[in-house]
N, C-alpha and C positions, 0 to 999 in steps of 0.2 A: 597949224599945218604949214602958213608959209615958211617958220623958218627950217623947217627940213624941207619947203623946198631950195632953201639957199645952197644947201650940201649937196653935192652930188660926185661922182666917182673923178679919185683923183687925178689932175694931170701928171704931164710929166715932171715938173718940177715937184710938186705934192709926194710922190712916190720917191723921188732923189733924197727928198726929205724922211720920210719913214725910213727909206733903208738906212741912211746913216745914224737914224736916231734906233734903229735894232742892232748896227754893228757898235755904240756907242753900250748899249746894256747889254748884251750878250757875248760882244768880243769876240774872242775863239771859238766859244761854244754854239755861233751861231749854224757853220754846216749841220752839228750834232742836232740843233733846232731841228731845224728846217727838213732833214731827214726824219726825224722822230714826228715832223708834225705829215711830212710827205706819206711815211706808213700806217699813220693813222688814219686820212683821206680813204689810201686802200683797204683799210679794215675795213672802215663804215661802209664806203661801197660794195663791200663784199657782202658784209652783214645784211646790207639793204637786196641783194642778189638770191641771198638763203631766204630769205623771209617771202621773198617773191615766187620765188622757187616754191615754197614749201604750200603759197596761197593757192597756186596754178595748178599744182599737185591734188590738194585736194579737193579745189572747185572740182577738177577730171573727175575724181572717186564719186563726189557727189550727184554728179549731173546722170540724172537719165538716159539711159538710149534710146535711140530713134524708136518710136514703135511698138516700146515695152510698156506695158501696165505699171502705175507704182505701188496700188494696193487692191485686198482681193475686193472694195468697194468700188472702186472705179470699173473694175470688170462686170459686176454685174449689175451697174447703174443704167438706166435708158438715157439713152442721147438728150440734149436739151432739145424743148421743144422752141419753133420760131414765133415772134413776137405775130401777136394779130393786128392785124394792120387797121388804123382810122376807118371808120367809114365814112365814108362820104359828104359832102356838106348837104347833097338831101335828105338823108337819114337823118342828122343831126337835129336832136329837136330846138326851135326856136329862141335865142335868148332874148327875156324882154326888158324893154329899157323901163328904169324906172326909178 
């Protein structure tokens, strides 16, 4: 692990260097790049927007409303009953040591 930590995001000489060495393989074609990779960015972000969209969508369908029953079991279940509480340390019968 230390030697990634040696790397870390390039300076500004570092990036002078990258771009010369992408207008060095790509030449002319690099606008054409660099657009083709700029509409791809926007796709995926789109695609990741639909997919979001589409979660949020149907969490709403799924989710209950306030106040409604979800089955005819629940309606005619009796309430929980509450926990019966400790009694007391007098009641408690003795533990013996031994």
């Amino acid at each position: 692990m230390r030697i990634l930590a040696l790397f870390g995001m390039p300076g500004g000489m570092e990036w002078i260097v990258i771009l010369a060495v992408a207008l060095l393989i790509f030449g002319r074609r690099l606008p054409d790049v660099m657009r083709n990779v700029g509409r791809s960015i926007v796709e995926f972000k789109r695609g990741i927007r639909d997919v979001k969209d589409d979660i949020d969508y149907q969490s709403r369908l799924e989710a209950p409303k306030p106040g409604a029953l979800n089955s005819k079991a629940e309606a005619s279940a009796p309430p929980p009953a509450a926990p019966h509480p400790a009694p007391p340390a007098a009641e408690r019968p003795a533990e013996h040591a031994g």
